[in-house]
N, C-alpha and C positions, 0 to 999 in steps of 0.2 A: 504494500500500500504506500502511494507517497505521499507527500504534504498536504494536508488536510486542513482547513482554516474555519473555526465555529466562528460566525458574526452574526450579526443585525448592523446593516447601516443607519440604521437611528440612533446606533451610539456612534459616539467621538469617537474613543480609541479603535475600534473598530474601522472607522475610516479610515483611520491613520494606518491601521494594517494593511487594508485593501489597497488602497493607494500607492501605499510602499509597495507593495505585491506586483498590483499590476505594474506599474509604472517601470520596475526594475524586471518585468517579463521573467519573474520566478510562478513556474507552473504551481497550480494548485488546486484542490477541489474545494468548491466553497459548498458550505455544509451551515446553512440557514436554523438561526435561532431566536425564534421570535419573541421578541420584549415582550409587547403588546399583550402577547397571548399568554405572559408567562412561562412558555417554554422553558427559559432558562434556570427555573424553579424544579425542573420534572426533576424526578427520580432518574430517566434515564438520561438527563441533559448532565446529573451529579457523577453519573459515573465518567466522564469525561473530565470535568471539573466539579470536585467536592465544595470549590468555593462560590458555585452557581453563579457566575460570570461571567460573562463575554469582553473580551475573546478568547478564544484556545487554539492552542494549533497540537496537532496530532502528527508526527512524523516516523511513521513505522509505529515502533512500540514504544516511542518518547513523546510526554504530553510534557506542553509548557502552558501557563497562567500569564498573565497579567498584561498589558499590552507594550510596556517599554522593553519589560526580557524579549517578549516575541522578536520587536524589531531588533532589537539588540543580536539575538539568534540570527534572523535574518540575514545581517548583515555581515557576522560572522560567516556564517556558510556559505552565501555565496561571492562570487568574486563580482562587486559591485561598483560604483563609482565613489571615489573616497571624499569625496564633500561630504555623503550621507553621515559618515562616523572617523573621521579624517583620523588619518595612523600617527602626525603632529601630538603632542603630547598635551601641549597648551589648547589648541582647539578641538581635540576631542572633549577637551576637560569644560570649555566651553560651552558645549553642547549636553554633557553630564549636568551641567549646574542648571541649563533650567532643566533640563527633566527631572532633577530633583526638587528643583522649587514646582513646577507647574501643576503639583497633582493636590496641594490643598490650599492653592491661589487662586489657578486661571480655571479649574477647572471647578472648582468648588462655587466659584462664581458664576460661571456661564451654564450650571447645571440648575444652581437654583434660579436666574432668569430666565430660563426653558420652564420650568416646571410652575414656580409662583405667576408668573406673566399668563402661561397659553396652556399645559397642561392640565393642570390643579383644575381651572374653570372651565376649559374646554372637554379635556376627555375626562376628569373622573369627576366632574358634577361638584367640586368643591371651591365655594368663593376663596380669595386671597382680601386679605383687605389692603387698602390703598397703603395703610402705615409699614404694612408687611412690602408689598410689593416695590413703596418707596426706596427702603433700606435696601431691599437686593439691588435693586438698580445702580444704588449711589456706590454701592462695594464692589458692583463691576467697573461702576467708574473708577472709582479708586485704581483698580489690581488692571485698569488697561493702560491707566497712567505710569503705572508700575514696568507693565509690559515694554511702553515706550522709552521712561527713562533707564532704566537699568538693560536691558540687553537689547532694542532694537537699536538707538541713539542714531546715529548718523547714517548707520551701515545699509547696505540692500537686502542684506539678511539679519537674523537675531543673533548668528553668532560668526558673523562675516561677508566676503563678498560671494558667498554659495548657500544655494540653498542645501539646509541638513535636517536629520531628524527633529531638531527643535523647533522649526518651522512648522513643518507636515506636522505634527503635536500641537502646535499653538492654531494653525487654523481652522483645524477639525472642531479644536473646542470653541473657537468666534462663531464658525457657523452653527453653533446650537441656540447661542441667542439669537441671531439673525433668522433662523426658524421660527423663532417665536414672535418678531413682527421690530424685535429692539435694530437700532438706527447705530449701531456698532461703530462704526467706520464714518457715522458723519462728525464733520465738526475736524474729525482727526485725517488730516490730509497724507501725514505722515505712514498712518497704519494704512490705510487705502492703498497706498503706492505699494507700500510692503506688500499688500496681499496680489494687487494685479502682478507681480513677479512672480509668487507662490503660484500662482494660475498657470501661469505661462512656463511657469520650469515642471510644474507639473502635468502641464497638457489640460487644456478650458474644457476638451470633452471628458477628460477622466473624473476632472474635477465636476463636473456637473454632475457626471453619473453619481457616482459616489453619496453627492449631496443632495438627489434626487428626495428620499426619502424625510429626511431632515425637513427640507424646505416645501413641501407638500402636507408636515404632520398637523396645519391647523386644521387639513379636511378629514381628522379621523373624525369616527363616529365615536359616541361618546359610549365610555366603556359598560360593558356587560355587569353586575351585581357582583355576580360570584367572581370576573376576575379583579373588577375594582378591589374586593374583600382582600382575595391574594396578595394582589402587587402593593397594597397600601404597605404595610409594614416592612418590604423593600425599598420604595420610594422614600419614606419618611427616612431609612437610614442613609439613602445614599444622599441625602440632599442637605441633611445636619451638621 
């Protein structure tokens, strides 16, 4: 069996896998795991991953978790272009620092403007109040201010003049508030140029595909009882 990739493109990291995937034409069977529906809750999705999660990759009889080891894997095994995780000691290290800040900064941010903004009231039937919905907004403002002054600054990339995994990681997570209807990129002329790069190094039709999902989630229908009951007690952790 070869590489095997569990996703849902309506998560971020998961983007970021596929995209990495496709984009550097590493073969692989994508092997569909549905949010929405829960899926990633089942019994048989745990046997795959005990930490009922997306993403997973599967390679033979090696299962890896979390989505920065995946790319990290990735990039290790195959012979890639070295911008993505550059062999440099300083700019690899570069690229390590934010994925080590990005997971309860940017993403902590843009998960809960996806969810208090358009989810919450959209698909599972539950107001936000304006006070709630206020504060998440201002803390994305915050942490995109952050984004700009500490590692995008003057540069065409976040961590030089290439695009790398810390890129592909910070975008996936901006398009999740931009699904939810937030004005991301106005105002900020700076991160807008950044991203039409990120477009363009990554191919405008990959990147569409990719975010197809994302950017279509205000027309869900609004969830079923029994799996609003499920996903509640997942949602409320991953968004805290």
């Amino acid at each position: 069996m070869g590489l095997e990739l569990y996703l849902d493109l309506l998560s971020q990291p998961c983007r970021a896998v596929y995209i990495f995937a496709k984009k550097n034409d590493i073969a692989f069977e994508l092997r569909m795991v549905d949010l929405i529906k829960g899926q990633h809750l089942s019994d048989a999705f745990a046997q795959v991953n005990p930490l009922k999660k997306v993403p997973a990759l599967k390679d033979g009889d090696f299962t890896l978790t979390e989505s920065v080891a995946i790319l990290l894997y990735l990039t290790r095994k195959y012979k890639l272009p070295d911008h993505w995780y550059p062999q440099d000691l300083q700019a690899r290290a570069r690229v390590d620092e934010y994925l080590a800040w990005q997971h309860t900064t940017l993403r902590r941010s843009c998960l809960r403007a996806l969810w208090h903004k358009m989810m919450f009231p959209v698909f599972l039937g539950e107001p936000v109040s304006p006070q709630t919905l206020a504060a998440t907004l201002a803390e994305l403002d915050v942490t995109l201010q952050l984004l700009e002054d500490k590692f995008l600054q003057n540069k065409a990339f976040l961590t030089g003049p290439h695009i790398s995994l810390a890129d592909l990681v910070a975008i996936t997570e901006l398009m999740h508030p931009v699904g939810a209807g937030c004005q991301v990129f106005e105002g900020r002329p700076k991160l807008a140029t950044w991203r039409q790069r990120v477009e363009a190094a990554v191919g405008e039709d990959l990147f569409r595909e990719a975010h197809e999902v994302i950017l279509k989630a205000k027309d869900l229908p609004p969830a079923d009882p029994t799996i609003k009951q499920k996903l509640m007690p997942w949602v409320l952790a991953m968004i805290r």
